[in-house]
C-alpha positions as CSV (number, residue, x, y, z in Angstrom):
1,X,7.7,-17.1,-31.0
2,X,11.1,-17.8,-33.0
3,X,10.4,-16.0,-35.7
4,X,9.3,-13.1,-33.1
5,X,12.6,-13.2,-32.2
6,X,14.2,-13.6,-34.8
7,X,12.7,-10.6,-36.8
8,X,13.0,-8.5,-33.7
9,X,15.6,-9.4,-31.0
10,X,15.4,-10.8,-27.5
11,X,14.1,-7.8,-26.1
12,X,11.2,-7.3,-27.9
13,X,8.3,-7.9,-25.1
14,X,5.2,-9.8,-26.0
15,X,2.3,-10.0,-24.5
16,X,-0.3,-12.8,-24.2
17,X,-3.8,-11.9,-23.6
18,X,-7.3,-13.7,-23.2
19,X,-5.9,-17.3,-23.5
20,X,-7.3,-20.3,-21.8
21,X,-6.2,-21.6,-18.3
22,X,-4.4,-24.2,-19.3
23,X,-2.4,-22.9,-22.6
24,X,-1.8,-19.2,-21.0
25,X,0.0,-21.0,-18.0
26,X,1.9,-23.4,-20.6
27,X,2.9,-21.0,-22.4
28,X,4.0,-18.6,-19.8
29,X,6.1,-21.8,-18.3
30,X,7.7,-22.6,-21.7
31,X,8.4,-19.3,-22.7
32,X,9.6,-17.2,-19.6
33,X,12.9,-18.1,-19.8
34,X,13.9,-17.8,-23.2
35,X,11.9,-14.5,-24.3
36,X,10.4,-11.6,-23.0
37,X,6.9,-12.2,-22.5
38,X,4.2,-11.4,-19.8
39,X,0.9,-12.6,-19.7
40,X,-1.6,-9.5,-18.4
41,X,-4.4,-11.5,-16.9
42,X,-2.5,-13.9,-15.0
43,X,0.7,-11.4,-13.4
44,X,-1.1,-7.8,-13.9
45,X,-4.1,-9.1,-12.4
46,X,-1.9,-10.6,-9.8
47,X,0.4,-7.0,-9.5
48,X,-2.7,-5.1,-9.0
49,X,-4.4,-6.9,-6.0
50,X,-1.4,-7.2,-4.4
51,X,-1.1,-3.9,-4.4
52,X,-4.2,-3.2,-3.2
53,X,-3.5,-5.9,-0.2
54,X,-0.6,-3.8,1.0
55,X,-2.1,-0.7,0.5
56,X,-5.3,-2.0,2.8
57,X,-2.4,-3.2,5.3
58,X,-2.3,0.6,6.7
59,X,-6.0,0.2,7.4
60,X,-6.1,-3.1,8.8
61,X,-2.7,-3.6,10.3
62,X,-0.6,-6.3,10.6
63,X,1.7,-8.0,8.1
64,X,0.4,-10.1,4.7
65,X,2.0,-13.2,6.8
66,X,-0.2,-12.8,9.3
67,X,-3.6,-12.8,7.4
68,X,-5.6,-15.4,5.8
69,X,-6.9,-15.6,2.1
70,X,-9.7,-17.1,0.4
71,X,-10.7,-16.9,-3.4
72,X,-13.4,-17.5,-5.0
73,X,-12.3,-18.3,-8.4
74,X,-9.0,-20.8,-9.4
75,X,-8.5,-19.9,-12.8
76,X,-5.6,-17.6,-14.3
77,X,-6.4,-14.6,-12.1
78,X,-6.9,-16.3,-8.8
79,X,-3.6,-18.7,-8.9
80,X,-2.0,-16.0,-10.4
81,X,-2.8,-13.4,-7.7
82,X,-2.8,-15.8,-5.0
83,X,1.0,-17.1,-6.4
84,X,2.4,-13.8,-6.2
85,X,1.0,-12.8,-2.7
86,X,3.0,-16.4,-1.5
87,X,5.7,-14.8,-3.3
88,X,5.8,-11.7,-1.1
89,X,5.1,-13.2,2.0
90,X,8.1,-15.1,1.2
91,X,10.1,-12.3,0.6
92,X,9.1,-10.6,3.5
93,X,9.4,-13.4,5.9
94,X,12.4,-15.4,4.4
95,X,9.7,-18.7,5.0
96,X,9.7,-21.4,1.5
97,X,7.1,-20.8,-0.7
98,X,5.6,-24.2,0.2
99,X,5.1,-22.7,3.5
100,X,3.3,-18.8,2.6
101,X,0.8,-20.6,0.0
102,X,-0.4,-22.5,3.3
103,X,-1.7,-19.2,4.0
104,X,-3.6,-19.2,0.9
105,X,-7.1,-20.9,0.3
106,X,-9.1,-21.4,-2.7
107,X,-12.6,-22.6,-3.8
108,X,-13.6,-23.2,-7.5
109,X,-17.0,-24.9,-8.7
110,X,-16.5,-28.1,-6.9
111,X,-15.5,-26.5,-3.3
112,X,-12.8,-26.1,-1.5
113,X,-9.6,-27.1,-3.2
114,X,-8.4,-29.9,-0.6
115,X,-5.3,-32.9,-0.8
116,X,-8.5,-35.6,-1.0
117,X,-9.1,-33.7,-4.8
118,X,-5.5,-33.7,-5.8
119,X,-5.9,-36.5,-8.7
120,X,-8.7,-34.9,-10.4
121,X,-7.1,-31.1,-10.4
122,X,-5.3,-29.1,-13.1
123,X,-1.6,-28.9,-12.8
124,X,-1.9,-25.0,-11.8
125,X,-4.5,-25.6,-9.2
126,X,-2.7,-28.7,-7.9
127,X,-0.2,-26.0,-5.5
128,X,-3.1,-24.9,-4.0
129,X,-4.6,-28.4,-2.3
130,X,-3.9,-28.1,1.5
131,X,-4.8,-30.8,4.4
132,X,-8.8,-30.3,5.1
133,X,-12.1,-32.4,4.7
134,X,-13.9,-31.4,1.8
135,X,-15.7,-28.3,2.2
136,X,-18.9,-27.7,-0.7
137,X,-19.6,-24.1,-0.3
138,X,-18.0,-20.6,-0.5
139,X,-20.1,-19.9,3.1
140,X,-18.8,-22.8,4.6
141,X,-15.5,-22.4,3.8
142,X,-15.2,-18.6,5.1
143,X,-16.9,-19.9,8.4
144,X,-13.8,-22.8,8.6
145,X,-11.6,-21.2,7.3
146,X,-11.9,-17.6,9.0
147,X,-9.9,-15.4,6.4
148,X,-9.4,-11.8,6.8
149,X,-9.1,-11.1,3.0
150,X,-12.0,-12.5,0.4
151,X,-11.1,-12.2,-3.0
152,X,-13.4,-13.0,-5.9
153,X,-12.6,-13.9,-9.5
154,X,-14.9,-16.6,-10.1
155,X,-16.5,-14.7,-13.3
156,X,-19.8,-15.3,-11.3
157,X,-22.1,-12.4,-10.3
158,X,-24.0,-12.3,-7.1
159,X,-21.8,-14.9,-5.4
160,X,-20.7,-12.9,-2.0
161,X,-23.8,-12.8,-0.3
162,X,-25.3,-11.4,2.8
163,X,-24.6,-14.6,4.6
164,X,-20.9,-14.6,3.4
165,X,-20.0,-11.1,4.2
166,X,-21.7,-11.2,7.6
167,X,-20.0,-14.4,8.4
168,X,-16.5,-12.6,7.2
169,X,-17.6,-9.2,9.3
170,X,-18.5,-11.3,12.2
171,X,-15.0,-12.4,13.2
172,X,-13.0,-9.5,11.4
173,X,-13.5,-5.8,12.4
174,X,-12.3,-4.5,8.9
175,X,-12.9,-7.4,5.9
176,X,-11.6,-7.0,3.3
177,X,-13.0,-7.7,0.4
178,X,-12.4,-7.5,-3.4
179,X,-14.8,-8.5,-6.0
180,X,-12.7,-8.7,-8.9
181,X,-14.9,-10.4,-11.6
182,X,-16.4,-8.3,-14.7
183,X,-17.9,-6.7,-15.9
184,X,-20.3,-4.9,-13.5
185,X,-23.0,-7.5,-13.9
186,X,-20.7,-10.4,-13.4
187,X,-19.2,-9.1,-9.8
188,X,-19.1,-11.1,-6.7
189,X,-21.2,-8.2,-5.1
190,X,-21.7,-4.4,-5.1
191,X,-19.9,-2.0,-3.3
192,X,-23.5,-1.0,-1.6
193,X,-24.0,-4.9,-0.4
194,X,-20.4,-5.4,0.6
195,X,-20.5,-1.8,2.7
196,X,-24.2,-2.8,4.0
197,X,-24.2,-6.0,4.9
198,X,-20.7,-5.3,6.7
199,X,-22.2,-2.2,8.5
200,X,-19.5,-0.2,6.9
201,X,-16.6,-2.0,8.2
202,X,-15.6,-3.5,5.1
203,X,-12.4,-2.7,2.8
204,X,-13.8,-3.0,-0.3
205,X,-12.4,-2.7,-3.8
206,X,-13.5,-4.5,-7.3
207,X,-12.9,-5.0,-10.9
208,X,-15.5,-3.2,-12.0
209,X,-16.7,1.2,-11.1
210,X,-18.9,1.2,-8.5
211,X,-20.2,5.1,-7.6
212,X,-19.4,6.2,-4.2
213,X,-22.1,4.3,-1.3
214,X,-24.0,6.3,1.8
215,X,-24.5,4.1,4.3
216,X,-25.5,5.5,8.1
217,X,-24.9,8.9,7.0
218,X,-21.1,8.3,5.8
219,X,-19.7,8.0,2.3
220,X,-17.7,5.7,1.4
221,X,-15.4,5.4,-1.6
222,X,-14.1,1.9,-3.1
223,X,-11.1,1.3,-5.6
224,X,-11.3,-0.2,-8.9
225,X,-8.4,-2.9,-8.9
226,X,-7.5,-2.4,-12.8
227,X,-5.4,-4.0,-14.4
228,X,-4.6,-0.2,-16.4
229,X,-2.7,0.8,-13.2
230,X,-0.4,-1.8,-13.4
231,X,0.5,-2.9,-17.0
232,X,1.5,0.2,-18.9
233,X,4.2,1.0,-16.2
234,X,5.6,-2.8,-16.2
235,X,5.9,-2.8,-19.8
236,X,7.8,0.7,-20.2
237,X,9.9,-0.3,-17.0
238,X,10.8,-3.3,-19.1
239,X,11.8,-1.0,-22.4
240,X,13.3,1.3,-20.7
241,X,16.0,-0.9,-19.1
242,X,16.1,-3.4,-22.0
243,X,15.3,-6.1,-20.2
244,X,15.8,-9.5,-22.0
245,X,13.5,-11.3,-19.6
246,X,10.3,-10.7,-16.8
247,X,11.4,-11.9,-13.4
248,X,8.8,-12.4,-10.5
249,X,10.6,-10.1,-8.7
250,X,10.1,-7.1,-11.1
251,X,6.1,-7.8,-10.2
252,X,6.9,-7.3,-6.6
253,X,8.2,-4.2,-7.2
254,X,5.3,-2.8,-9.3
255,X,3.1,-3.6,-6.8
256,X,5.1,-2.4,-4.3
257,X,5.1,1.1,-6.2
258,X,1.6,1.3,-7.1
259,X,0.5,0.8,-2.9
260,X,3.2,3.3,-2.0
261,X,1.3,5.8,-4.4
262,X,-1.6,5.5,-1.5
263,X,-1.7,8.3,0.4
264,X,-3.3,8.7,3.9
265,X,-6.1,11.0,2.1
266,X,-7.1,8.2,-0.4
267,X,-7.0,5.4,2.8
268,X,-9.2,8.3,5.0
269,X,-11.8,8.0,2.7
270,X,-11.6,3.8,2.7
271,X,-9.4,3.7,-0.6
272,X,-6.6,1.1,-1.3
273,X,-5.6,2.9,-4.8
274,X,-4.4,5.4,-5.5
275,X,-6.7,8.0,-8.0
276,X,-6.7,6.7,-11.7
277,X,-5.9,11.0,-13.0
278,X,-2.4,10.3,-11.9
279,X,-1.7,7.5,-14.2
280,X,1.2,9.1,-16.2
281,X,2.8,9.8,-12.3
282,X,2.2,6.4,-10.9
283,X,3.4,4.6,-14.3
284,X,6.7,6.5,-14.6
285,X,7.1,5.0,-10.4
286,X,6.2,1.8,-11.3
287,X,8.6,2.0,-14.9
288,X,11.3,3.1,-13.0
289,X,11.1,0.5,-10.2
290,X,10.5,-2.5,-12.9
291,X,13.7,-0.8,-14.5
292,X,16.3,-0.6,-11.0
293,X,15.0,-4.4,-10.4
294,X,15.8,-5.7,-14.3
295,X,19.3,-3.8,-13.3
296,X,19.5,-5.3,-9.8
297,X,18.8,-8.7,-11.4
298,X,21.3,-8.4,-14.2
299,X,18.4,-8.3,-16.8
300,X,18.7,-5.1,-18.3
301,X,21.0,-4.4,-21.0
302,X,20.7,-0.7,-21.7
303,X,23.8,0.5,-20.0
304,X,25.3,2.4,-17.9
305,X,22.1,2.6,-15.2
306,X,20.5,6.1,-16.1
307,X,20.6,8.4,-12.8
308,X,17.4,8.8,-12.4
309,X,15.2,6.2,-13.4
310,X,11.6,8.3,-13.1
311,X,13.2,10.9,-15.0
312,X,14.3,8.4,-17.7
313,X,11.2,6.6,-17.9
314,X,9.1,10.2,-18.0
315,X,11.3,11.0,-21.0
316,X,10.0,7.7,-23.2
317,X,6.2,8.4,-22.5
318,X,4.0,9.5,-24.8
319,X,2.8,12.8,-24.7
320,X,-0.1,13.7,-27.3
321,X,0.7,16.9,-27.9
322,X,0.8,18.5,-31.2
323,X,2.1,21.5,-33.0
324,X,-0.6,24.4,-34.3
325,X,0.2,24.2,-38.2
326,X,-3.2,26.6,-38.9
C-alpha cells in the first residue's frame, strides 16, 4: 500500500476485492484514512441495497426509520449493507448510530445474533448483538422479530422458504424481500417462490436474473441488486473530483442517485431499479454526486468545482467508438 502510493500519489483509488471477512474489514479500518481505497463487496454491495430500500419506500411507504430489518447472512455484505442503512437512518433522523442499528437485526449460522453471544462473535458482527433470548432459526426470528424488509446474503440457496415468506406476508401487506446471494443456484429463493408464496404482494429484488413471473394472471418484474450499478459511477465520481479519500457520506449519495433514477414506470411494474440499458446515464448521476460530496467534504482536490458536474463526469467516460481507417 506505500509503495502504491508512493509510485502513484494519494489519489490513486484501489480497490479491494474477494477478501475474507475478517482481513477485508481490517484492512478497510487501517487503510481508510490514509489512502484512497474502497472495498466493492462490503460498501457497493451496501450502496446498491440501499438504494433499492429507498427506491421500494415509494411502494411501501413510510420512512427507513420506521421499518424493521432482518438478514440472513453476517458476513462482509450483510454488516456492510446493514451498517450503511444505520448510517442513513441516522442521517435522516439526526438519532446516534447506536440508536438506528437497533433497528437492524441479523442471523448467521448459529441464530440470531443476541448480547448473551457477544464473547464468542467477530469484532464486525459484535455491533449488531441487541437485547433478546436466543433465537435458533431464520423462521423464528421473522415471527419475533416482525421485519418489514428480509434481506438475504447468507451464500445459502433455498433458505427463504414458504414458511418464512408467508410468516413475513402475514403481518406486512407489501414484504419486501431481497435475496441477494449468488449465483442463481445459491439464492435465498426465486423470484417465482417469493411472488407465490406472498400471493404477489411481495417487493422482490435479488443478486441474481430472474425472468419476469405470472402469477394470477399478472406479470411481475423483479430487480437485480448489482453491484455494476453502483461501482463504476463511485469510482469515476471519485477521479473526477480527485478525491484523496472515500467518506461514508459519498456512499449515501450514490445510493441516493441510483433510487432517484426510479421512475414511477419502473415501480408500476414492482421494480426498485432502475433499467441496467441506462448505465452510462445513471453512472454519470451517481459520478457527479460522489464528486459535489468529495467537494462538500473538502476531499476533492481538482479545483475550482466544475459547473456542471454530470457534464464533467460524461466528458471522462469511455466511449468505444472508433474511426473507419478502411
Amino acid at each position: 500500500m506505500t509503495a502504491v502510493k508512493q509510485n502513484y500519489g494519494q489519489k490513486v483509488l484501489i480497490q479491494f476485492e474477494d477478501f475474507a471477512n475478517h482481513n477485508a474489514f481490517d484492512l478497510l479500518a487501517k487503510y481508510g484514512s490514509t489512502h484512497l481505497v474502497f472495498n466493492d463487496d462490503i460498501q457497493g454491495t451496501a450502496s446498491v441495497v440501499l438504494a433499492g430500500l429507498i427506491a421500494s419506500l415509494k411502494l411501501v411507504g413510510g420512512t427507513l426509520a420506521e421499518h424493521t430489518f432482518l438478514f440472513l447472512g453476517a458476513g462482509e455484505a450483510g454488516t456492510g449493507i446493514a451498517e450503511l442503512i444505520a448510517l442513513e437512518i441516522s442521517k435522516q433522523t439526526g438519532a446516534p448510530l447506536e440508536e438506528t442499528r437497533k433497528k437492524i437485526w441479523l442471523v448467521d449460522s448459529k441464530g440470531l445474533i443476541v448480547k448473551s453471544r457477544m464473547e464468542l462473535l467477530q469484532h464486525f458482527k459484535r455491533p449488531w448483538a441487541h437485547e433478546h433470548e436466543p433465537v435458533q432459526s431464520l423462521l423464528d426470528a421473522v415471527k419475533v422479530i416482525k421485519p418489514t424488509v428480509l434481506i438475504g446474503s447468507s451464500g445459502a440457496g433455498r433458505t427463504f422458504t414458504k414458511e418464512v415468506i408467508q410468516a413475513i406476508a402475514s403481518f406486512n401487506e407489501k414484504p419486501i424481500i431481497l435475496a441477494l446471494s449468488n449465483p442463481t443456484s445459491q439464492s435465498e429463493c426465486t423470484a417465482e417462490e417469493a411472488y407465490r408464496w406472498s400471493e404477489g404482494r411481495a417487493i422482490f429484488a435479488s443478486g441474481s436474473p430472474f425472468a419476469p413471473v405470472e402469477y394470477n394472471g399478472t406479470s411481475y418484474a423483479s430487480g437485480q441488486a448489482n453491484n455494476a450499478y453502483i461501482f463504476p459511477g463511485f469510482g469515476l465520481g471519485l477521479i473526477i473530483s480527485g478525491a484523496i479519500r472515500v467518506h461514508d457520506d459519498m456512499l449515501l449519495a450514490a445510493s441516493e442517485a441510483l433510487a432517484a433514477q426510479v421512475s414511477q414506470e419502473n415501480l408500476d411494474k414492482g421494480l426498485i431499479y432502475p433499467p441496467f440499458a441506462n448505465i452510462r446515464k445513471i453512472s454519470a448521476q451517481i459520478a457527479a454526486k460522489v464528486a459535489a460530496k468529495a467537494y462538500e467534504l473538502g476531499l476533492a482536490t481538482r479545483l475550482p468545482q466544475p459547473e456542471n458536474l454530470v457534464v464533467y463526469a460524461e466528458s471522462f467516460m469511455y466511449c468505444p467508438n472508433y474511426r473507419k481507417y478502411r
